[in-house]
N, C-alpha and C positions, 0 to 999 in steps of 0.2 A: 753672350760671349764678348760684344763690344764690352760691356762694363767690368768684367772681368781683364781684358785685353786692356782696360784704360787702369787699370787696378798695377797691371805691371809694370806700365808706363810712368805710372804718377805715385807710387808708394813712398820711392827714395825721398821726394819732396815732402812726406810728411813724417819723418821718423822711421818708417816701415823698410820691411826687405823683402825681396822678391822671393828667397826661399821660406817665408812664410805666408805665405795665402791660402788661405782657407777659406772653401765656397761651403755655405751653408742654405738651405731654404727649406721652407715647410709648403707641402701640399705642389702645387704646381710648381712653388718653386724648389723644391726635390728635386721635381722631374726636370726643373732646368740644369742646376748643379750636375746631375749626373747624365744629363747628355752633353755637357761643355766639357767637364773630366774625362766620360768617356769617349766621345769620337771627337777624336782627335782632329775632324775636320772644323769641328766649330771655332776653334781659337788660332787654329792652321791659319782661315781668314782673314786673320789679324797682324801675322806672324810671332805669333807666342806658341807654348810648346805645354799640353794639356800636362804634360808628367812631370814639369815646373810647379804645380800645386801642390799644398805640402799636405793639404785634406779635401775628402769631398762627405760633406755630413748631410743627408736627405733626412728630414723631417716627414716622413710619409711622403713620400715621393711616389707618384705611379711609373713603375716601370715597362708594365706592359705598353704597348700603341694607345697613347694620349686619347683620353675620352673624348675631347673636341676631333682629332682627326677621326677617330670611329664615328664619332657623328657626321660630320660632313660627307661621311663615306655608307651614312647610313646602317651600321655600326651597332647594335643594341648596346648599353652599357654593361650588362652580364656577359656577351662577347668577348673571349679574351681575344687579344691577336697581336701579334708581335713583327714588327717590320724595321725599317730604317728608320722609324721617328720614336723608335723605344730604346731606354738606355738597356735595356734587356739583350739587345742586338748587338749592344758596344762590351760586354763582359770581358775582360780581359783581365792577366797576371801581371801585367805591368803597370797598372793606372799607380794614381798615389792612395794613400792608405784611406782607406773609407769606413765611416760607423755610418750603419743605416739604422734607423730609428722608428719604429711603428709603432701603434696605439696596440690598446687589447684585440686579438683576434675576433671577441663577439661585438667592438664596439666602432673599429674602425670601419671606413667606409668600405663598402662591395667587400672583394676580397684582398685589401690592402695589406694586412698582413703579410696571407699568403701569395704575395707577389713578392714580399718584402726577404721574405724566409727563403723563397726559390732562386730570386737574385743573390741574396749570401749563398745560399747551397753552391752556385754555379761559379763564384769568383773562389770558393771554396775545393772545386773540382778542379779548377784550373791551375791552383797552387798560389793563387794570390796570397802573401806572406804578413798581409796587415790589412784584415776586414773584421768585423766586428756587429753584431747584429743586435738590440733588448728591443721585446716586445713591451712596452709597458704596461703593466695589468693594468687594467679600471680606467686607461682614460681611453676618450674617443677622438676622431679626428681632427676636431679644434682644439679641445683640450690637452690634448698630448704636449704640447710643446713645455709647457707648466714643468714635467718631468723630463721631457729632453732637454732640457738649456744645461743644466749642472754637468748631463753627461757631454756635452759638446762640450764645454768648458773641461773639464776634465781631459777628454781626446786631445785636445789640443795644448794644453799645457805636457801631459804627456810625452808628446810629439816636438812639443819646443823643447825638451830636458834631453832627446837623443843625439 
C-alpha cells in the first residue's frame, strides 16, 4: 500500500497520471494487489482512495486466508478459510475493473484456480460491471505469467481508449 500510495504521489513527476494506475502482481503478489484494491483500509493509510485505481490485475493471486497466515495459525495448506487477511472478504461492485488471471486448473498450485473462478463468480453476483477471468490452459503456476503479460497489456490499453 505504501508503494502504491508513493505511486500517486510521485507519478505527476514522471510523465504519468494518477487516473491511470494499475496494480499488477503474480503469486503473492496478486494477493497483495488485490487486498490494496480491495480494502479499502490499506491505502486509506495513506490517504489515497483504493477506487482511484484504474486496474487491479492478479497473476494467480490467492484469495483465500494467506497460506503463511494459516500457517502461523497452524493452518493445513489444503484448509481453506477466509477471514480479514483474504481479498476474498473485500469482494465488492464497486472496486476498479479487474482481470484475474490463473494457470490451468490441473497445473496450478493447490486449488488456485478454483479460488480464482469463485472470486469472479462473486464480484459477478454482486454486479461488478468490469471483471474479467482466463484460466490459461497448460501453464502452471510459475509459468503462467509467459501467457498472462499480453493479456494485462491488452486490459489495460483497453481501459486507457475508454
Amino acid at each position: 500500500a505504501a508503494a502504491v500510495a508513493w505511486v500517486f504521489d510521485n507519478i505527476g513527476k514522471y510523465g504519468g497520471d494518477t487516473s491511470s494506475i494499475y496494480v499488477a502482481g503474480h503469486s503473492a503478489g496478486g494477493y497483495l494487489v488485490d487486498m490494496v484494491g480491495l480494502d479499502k483500509k490499506q491505502l486509506a493509510r495513506y490517504g489515497k482512495d483504493a477506487d482511484k485505481l484504474a486496474g487491479i490485475i492478479p497473476f494467480s493471486g490467492q484469495v483465500i486466508t494467506h497460506f503463511e497466515t494459516r500457517n502461523r495459525q497452524g493452518i493445513k495448506p489444503l484448509q481453506p478459510t477466509i477471514d480479514e487477511t483474504a481479498p476474498l472478504y473485500y469482494v465488492r461492485k464497486d472496486c476498479a475493473p479487474i482481470l484475474i488471471l490463473s494457470g490451468d486448473r490441473e497445473k496450478e498450485m493447490y486449488g488456485r484456480y478454483e479460488e480464482a473462478a469463485y472470486f469472479y463468480r462473486l464480484f459477478k453476483l454482486l454486479g461488478h460491471p468490469d471483471v474479467t477471468l482466463y484460466e490459461l490452459g497448460g501453464f502452471d503456476h510459475g509459468s503462467m505469467c509467459a501467457a498472462a503479460f499480453p493479456l494485462a497489456v491488452r486490459f489495460i490499453r483497453d481501459h486507457e481508449k475508454k
